[in-house]
N, C-alpha and C positions, 0 to 999 in steps of 0.2 A: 423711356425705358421701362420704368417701371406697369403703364400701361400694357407692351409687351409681355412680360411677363408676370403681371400683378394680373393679368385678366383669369387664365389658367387657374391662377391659383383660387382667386374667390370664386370662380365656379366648382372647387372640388371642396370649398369650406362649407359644412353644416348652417346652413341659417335656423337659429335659434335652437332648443333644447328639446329636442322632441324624443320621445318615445320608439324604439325599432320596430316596425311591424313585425311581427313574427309568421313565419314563411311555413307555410305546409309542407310536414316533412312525410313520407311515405312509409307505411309500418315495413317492416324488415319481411321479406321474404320468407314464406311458411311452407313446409311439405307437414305430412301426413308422417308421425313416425312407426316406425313398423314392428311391429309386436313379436313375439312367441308366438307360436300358429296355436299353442295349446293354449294362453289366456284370450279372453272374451276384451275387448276395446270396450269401454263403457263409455268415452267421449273419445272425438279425434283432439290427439294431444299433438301443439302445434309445437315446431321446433325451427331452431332458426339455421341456415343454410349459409356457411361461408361461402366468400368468393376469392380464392387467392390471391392475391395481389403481385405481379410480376415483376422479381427483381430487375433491376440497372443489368445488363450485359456488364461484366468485368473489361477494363480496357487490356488489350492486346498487349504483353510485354515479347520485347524483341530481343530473346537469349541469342549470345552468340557462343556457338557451338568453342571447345576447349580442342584442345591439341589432342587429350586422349578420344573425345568422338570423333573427332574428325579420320581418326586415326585405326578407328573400329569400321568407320563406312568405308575405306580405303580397302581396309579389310576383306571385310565383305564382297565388295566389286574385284576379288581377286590382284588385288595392285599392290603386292606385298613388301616390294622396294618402297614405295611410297610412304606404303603404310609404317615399315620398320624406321624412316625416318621420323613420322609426324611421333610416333613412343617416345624413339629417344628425346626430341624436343621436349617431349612432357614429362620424364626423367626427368630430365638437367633442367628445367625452370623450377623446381623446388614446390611439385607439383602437390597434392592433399594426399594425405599417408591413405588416408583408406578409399584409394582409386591406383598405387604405385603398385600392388601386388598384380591387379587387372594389365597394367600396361607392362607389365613384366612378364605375366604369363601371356599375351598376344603379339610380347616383341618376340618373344622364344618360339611362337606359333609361324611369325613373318618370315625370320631367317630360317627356317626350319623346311618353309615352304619357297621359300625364296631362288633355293635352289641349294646343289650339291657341292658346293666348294667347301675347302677347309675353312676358310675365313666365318661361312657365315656358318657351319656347323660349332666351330669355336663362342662364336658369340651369341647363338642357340644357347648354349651350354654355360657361360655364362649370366644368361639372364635366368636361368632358371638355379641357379646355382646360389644370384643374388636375390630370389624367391623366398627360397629354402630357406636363408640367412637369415635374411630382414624379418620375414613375417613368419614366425612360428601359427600363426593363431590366421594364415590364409585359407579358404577353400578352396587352394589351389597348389597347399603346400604338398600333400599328398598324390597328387598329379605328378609334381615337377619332379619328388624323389621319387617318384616310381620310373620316370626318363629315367632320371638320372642314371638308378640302379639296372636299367636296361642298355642303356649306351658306355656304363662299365665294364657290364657282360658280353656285349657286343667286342668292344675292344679286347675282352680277352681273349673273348673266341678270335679273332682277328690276329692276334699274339700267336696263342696256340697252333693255328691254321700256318702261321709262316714257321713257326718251329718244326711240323708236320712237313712241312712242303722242304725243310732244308735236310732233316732227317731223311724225307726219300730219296731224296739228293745224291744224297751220301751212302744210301743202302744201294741206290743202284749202281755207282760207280764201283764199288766194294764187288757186288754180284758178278759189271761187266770183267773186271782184274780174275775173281775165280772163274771166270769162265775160260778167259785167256789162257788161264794156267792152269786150268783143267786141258785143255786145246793143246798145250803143248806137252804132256805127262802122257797124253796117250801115243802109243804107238801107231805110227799111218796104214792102215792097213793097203794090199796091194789092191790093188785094181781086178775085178776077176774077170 
């Protein structure tokens, strides 16, 4: 055995103390270095020429995308049912405060866009509502109360509009009675 591998080995051992030869090494790489056009060179002054030496490639990390991206490319592709679920999942998992204002003001963008029901105008209205609330200090707090203060005024005009619509109501019914009895205070005149 140890033949096996005792042979190896004393061919890689030094036989006796010897001295290293020392290897010709090649002087460093020289350019010409390059002057002011207005001073005279009095010798070429030789300088030396790095060669950068190229980093390791970084290895590849493999993120997996969160609930609120996933939920902004949904977005995007116009898939806005989709998308106003993957928000709320990243609500309700107890997601990093300063990415909740983002998914707040894009859950208010989904149902918004999602379509015309009262339901999802409601819960529109409350994500931007819980905007406003939670993050005084968002870039998107000033957005959401400027909705806000327009879908208030909206609704009043909306108020308004049906007070209007009940009042003419009522003015013309009023009009067609004087009319009636305008109708019958006159005298018929004869036929001529």
């Amino acid at each position: 055995m140890l033949l096996v591998f005792g042979l190896p080995l004393l061919l890689l051992m030094p036989f006796g103390c010897r001295k290293k030869a020392s290897v010709p090494v090649s002087p460093p790489v020289q350019s010409e270095a390059k002057l002011p056009p207005d001073s005279a060179p009095s010798a070429i002054t030789p300088s030396v020429v790095s060669v950068p030496v190229e980093a390791a490639p970084a290895p590849k990390v493999l993120v997996v995308p969160n609930t609120l991206d996933l939920g902004i490319d949904r977005f995007k592709a116009g898939e806005y049912e989709k998308a106003a679920e993957l928000f709320e999942d990243y609500l309700e998992t107890g997601s990093k405060p300063e990415n909740r204002d983002l998914a707040l003001f894009h859950l208010f963008l989904s149902y918004t866009l999602k379509g015309n029901s009262s339901k999802n105008s409601r819960r529109a209205e409350d994500a931007l509502k819980r905007l406003a609330g939670e993050f005084p200090k968002s870039p998107y707090r000033d957005s959401a109360e400027l909705v806000l203060e327009l879908q208030a005024q909206i609704e009043s005009l909306k108020l308004n509009i049906k007070e209007n619509e009940i009042k003419i109501k009522q003015l013309s019914e009023e009009l067609q009675k004087l009319k009636e009895i305008d109708m019958q205070r006159r005298p018929s005149r004869p036929p001529d």
